[in-house]
PQR file with spaces between the fields and no chain letter, atoms N, CA, C, O and H, PARSE charges and radii, in Angstrom:
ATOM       1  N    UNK     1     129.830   66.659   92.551 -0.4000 1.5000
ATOM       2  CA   UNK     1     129.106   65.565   93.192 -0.0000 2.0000
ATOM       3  C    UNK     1     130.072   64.810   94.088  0.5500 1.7000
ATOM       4  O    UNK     1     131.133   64.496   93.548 -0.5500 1.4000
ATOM       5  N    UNK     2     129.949   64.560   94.998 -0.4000 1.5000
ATOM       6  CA   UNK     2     130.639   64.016   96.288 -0.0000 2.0000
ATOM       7  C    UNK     2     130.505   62.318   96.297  0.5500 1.7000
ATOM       8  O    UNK     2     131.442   61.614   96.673 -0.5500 1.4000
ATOM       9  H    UNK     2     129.088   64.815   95.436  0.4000 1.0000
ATOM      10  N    UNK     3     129.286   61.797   95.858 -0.4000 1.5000
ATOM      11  CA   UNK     3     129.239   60.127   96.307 -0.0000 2.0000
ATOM      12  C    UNK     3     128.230   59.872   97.429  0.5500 1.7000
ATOM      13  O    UNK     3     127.960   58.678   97.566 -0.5500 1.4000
ATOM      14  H    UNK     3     128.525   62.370   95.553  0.4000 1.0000
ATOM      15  N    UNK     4     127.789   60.470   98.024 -0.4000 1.5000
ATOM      16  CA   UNK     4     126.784   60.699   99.021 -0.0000 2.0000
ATOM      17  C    UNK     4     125.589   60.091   99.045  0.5500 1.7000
ATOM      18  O    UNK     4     124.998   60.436   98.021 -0.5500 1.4000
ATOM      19  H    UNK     4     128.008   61.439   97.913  0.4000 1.0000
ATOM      20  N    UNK     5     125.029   59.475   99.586 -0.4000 1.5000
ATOM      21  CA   UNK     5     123.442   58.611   99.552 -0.0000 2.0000
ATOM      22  C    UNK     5     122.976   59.297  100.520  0.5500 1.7000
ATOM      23  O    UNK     5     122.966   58.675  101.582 -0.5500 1.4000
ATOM      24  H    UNK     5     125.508   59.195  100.418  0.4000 1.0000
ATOM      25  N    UNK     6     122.464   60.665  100.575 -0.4000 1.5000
ATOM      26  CA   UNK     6     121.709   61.176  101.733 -0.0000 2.0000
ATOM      27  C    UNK     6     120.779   61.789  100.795  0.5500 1.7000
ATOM      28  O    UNK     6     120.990   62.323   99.705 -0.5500 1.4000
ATOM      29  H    UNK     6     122.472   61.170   99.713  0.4000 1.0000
ATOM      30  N    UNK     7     119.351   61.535  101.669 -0.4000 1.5000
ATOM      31  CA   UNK     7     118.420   62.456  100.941 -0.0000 2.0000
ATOM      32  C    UNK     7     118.356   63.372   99.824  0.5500 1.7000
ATOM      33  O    UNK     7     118.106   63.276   98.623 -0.5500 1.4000
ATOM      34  H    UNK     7     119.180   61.102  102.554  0.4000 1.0000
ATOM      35  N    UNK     8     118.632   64.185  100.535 -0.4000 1.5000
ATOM      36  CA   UNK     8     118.863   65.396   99.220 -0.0000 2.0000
ATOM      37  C    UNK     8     119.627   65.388   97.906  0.5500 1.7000
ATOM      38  O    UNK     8     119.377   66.020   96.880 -0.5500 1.4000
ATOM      39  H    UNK     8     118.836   64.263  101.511  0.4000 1.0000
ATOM      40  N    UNK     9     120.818   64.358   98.213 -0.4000 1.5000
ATOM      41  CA   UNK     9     121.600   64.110   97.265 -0.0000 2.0000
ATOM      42  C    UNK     9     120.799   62.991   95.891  0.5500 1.7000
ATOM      43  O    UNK     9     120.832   63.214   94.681 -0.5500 1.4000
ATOM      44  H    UNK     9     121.022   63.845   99.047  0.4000 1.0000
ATOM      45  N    UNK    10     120.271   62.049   96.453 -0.4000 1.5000
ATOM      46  CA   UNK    10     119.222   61.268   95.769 -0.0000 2.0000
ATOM      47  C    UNK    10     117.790   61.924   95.233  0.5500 1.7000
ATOM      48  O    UNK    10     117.350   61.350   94.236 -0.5500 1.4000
ATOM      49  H    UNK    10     120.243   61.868   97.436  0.4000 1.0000
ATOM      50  N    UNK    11     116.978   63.047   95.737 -0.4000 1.5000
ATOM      51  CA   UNK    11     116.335   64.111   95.112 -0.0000 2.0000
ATOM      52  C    UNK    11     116.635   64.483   94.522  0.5500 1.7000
ATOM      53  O    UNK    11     115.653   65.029   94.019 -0.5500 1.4000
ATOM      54  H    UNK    11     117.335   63.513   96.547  0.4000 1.0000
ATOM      55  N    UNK    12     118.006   64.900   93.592 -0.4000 1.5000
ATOM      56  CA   UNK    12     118.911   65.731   92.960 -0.0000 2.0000
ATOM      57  C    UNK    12     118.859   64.830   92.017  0.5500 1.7000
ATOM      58  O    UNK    12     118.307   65.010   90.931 -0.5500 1.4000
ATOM      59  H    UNK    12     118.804   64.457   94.000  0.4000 1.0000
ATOM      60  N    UNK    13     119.447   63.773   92.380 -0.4000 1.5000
ATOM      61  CA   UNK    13     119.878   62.688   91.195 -0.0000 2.0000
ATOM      62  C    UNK    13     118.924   62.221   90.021  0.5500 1.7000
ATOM      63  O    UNK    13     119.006   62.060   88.803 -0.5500 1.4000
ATOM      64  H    UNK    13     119.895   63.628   93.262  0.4000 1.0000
ATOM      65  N    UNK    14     117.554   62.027   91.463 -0.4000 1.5000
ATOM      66  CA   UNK    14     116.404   61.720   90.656 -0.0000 2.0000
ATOM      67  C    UNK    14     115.740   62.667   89.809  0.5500 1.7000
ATOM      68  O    UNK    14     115.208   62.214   88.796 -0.5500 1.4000
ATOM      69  H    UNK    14     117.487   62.158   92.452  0.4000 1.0000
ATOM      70  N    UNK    15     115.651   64.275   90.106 -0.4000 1.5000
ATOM      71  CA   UNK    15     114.869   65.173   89.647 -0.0000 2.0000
ATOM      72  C    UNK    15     116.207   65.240   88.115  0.5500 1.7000
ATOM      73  O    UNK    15     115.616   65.215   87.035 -0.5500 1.4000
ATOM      74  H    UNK    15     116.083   64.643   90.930  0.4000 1.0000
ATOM      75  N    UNK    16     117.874   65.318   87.971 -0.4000 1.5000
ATOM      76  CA   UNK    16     118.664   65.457   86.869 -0.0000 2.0000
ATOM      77  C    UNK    16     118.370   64.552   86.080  0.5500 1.7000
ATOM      78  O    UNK    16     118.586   64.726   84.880 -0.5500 1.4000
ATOM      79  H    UNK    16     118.354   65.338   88.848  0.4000 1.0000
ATOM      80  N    UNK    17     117.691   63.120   86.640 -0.4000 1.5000
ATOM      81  CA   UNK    17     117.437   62.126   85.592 -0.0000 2.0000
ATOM      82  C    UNK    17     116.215   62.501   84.745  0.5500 1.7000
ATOM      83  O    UNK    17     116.273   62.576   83.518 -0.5500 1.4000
ATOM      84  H    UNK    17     117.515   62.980   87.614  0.4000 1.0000
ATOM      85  N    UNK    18     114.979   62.758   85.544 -0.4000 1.5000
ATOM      86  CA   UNK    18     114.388   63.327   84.901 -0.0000 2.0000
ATOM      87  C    UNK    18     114.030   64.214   83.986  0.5500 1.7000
ATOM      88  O    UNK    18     113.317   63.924   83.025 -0.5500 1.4000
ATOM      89  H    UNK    18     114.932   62.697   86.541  0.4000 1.0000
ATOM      90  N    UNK    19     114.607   65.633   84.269 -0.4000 1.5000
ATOM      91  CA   UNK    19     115.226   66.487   83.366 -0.0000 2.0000
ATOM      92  C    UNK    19     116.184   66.267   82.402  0.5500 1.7000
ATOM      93  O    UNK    19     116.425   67.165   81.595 -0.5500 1.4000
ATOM      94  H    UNK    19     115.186   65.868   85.050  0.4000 1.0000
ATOM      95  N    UNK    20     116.755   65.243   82.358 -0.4000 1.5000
ATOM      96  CA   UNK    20     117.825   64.698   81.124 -0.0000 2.0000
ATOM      97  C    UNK    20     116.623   64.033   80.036  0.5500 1.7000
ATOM      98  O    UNK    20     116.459   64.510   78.913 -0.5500 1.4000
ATOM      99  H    UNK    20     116.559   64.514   83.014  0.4000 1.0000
ATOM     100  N    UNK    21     115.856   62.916   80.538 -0.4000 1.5000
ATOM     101  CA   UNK    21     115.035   62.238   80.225 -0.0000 2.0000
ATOM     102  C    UNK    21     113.754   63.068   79.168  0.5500 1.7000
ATOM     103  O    UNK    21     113.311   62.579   78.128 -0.5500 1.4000
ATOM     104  H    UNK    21     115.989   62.529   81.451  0.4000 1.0000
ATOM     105  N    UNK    22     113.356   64.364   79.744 -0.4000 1.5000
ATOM     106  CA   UNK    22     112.216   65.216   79.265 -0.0000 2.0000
ATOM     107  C    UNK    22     111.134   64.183   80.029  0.5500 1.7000
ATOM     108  O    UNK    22     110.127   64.340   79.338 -0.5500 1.4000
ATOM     109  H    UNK    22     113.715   64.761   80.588  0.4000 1.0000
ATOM     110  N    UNK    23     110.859   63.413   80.859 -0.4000 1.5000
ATOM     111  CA   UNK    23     109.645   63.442   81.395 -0.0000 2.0000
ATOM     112  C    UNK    23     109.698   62.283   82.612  0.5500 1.7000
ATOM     113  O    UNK    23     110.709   61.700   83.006 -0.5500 1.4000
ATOM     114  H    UNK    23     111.677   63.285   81.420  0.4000 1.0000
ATOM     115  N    UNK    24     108.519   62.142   83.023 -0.4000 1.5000
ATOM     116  CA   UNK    24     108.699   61.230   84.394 -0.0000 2.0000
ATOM     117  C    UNK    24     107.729   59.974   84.364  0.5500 1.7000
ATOM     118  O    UNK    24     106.572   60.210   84.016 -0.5500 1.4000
ATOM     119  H    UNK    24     107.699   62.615   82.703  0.4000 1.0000
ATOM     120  N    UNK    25     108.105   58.492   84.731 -0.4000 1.5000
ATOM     121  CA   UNK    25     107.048   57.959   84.899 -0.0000 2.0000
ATOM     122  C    UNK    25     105.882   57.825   85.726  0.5500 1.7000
ATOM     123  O    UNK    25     105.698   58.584   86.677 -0.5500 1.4000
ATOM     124  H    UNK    25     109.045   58.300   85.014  0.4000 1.0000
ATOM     125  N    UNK    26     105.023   56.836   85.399 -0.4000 1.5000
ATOM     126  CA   UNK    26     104.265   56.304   86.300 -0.0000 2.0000
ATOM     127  C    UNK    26     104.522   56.479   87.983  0.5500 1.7000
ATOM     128  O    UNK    26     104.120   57.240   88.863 -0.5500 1.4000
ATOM     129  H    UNK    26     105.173   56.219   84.626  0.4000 1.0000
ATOM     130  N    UNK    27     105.147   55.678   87.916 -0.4000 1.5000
ATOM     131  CA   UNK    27     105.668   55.366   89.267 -0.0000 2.0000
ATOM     132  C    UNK    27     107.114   55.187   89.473  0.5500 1.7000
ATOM     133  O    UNK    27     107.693   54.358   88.771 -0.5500 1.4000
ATOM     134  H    UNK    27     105.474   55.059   87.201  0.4000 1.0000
ATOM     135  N    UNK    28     107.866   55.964   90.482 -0.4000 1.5000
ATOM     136  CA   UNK    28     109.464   55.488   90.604 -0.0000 2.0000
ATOM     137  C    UNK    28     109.425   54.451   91.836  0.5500 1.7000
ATOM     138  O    UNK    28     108.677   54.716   92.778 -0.5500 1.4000
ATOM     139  H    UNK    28     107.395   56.637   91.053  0.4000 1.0000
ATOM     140  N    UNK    29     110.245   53.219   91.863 -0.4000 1.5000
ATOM     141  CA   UNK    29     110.183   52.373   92.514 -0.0000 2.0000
ATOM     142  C    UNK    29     111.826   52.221   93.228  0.5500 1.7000
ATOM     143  O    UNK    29     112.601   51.442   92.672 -0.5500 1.4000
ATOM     144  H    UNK    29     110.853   53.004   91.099  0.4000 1.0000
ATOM     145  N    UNK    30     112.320   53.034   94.530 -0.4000 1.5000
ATOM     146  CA   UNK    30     113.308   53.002   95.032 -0.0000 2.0000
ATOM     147  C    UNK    30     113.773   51.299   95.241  0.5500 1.7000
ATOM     148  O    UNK    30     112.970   50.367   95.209 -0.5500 1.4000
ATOM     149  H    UNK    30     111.690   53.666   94.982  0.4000 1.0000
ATOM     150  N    UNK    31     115.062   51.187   95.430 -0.4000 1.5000
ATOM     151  CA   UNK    31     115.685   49.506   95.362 -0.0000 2.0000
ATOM     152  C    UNK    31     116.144   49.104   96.772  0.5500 1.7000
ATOM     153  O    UNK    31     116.979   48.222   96.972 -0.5500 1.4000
ATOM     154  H    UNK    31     115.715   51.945   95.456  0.4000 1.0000
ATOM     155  N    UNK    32     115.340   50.051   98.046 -0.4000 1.5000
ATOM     156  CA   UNK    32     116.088   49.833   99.498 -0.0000 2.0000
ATOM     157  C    UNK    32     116.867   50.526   99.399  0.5500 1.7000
ATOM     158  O    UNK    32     117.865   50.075   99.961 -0.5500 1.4000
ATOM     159  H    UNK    32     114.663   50.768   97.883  0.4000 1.0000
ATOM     160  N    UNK    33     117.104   51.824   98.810 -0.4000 1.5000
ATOM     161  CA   UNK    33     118.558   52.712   98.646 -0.0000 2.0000
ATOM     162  C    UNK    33     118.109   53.310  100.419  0.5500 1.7000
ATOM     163  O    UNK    33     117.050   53.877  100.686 -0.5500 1.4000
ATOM     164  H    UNK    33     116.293   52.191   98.354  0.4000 1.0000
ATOM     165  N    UNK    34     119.194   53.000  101.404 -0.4000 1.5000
ATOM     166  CA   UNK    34     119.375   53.367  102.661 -0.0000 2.0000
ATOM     167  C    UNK    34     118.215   54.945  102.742  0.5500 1.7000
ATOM     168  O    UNK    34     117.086   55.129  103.196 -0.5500 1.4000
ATOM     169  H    UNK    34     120.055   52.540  101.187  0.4000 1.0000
ATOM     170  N    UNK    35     119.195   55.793  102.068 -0.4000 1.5000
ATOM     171  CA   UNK    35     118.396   57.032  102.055 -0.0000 2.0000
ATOM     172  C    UNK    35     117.034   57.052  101.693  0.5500 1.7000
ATOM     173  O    UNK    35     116.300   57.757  102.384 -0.5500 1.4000
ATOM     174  H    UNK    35     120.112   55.643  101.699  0.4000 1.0000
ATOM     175  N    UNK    36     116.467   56.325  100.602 -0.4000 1.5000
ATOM     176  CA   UNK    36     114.985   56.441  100.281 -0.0000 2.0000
ATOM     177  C    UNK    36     114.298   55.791  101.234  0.5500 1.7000
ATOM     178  O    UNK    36     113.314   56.389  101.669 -0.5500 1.4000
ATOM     179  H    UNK    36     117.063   55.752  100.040  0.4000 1.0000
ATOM     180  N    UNK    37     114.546   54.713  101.687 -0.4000 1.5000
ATOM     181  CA   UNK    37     113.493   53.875  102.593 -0.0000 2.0000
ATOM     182  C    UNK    37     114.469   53.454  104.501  0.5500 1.7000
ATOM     183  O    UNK    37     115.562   53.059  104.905 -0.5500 1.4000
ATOM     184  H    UNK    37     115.345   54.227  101.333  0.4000 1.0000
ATOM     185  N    UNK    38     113.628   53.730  104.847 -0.4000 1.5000
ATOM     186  CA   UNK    38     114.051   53.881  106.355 -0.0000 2.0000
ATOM     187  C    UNK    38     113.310   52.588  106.884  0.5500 1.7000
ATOM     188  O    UNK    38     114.001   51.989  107.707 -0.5500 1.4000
ATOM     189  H    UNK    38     112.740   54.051  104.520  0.4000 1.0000
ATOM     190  N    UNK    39     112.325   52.116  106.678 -0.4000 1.5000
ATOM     191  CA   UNK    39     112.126   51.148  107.234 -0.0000 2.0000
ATOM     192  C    UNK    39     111.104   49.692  105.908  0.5500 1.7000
ATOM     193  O    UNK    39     109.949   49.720  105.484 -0.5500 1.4000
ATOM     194  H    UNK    39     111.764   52.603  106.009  0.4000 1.0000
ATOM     195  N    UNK    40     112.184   48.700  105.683 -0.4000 1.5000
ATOM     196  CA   UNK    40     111.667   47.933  104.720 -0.0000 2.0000
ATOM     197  C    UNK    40     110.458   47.491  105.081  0.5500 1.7000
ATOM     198  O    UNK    40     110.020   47.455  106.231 -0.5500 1.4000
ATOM     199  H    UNK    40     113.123   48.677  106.028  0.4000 1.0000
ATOM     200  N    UNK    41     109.675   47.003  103.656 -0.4000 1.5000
ATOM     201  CA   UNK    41     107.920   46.241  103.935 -0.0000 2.0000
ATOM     202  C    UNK    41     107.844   46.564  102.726  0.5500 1.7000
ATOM     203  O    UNK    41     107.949   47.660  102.175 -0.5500 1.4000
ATOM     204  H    UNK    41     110.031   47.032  102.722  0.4000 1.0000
ATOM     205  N    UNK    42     107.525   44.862  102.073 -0.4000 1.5000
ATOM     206  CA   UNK    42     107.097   44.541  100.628 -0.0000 2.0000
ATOM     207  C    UNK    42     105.826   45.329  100.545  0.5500 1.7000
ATOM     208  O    UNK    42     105.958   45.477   99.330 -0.5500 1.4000
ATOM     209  H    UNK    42     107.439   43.971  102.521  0.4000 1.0000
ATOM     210  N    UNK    43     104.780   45.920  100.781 -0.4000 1.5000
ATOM     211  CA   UNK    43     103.844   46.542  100.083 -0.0000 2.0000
ATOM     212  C    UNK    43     103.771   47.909  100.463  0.5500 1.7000
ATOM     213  O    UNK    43     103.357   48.734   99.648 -0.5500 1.4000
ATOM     214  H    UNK    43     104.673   45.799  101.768  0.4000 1.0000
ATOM     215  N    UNK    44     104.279   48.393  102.104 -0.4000 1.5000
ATOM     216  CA   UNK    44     103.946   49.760  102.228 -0.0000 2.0000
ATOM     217  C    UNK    44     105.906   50.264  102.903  0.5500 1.7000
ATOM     218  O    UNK    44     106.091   50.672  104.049 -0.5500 1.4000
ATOM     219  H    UNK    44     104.615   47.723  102.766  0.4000 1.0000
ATOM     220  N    UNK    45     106.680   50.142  102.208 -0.4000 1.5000
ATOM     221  CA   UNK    45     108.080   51.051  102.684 -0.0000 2.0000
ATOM     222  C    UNK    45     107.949   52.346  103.125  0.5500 1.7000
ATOM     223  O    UNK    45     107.246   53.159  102.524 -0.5500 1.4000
ATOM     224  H    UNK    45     106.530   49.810  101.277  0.4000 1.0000
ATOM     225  N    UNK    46     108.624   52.634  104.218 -0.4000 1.5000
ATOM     226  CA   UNK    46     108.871   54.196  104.448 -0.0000 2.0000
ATOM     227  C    UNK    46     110.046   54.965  104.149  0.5500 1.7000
ATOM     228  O    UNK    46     110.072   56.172  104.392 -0.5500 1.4000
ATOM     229  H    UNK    46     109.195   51.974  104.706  0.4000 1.0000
């Protein structure tokens, strides 16, 4: 693992958490991590 906040690297992270975990919630709620959201907005983020 390198340290990296790019896409793919955060897909990875998220899908190992899951798989550590045995299952997934409701809803995952990104924190403004650069890579997940490209453009901020309290109800609809991209």
């Amino acid at each position: 693992m390198n340290g990296s906040q790019g896409k793919e690297d955060l897909i990875s992270a998220c899908e190992n958490a899951l798989h550590y975990f045995g299952g997934v919630p409701l809803a995952t709620v990104p924190d403004n991590l650069k890579a997940a959201v490209t453009k901020s907005n309290r109800y609809e983020p991209l």
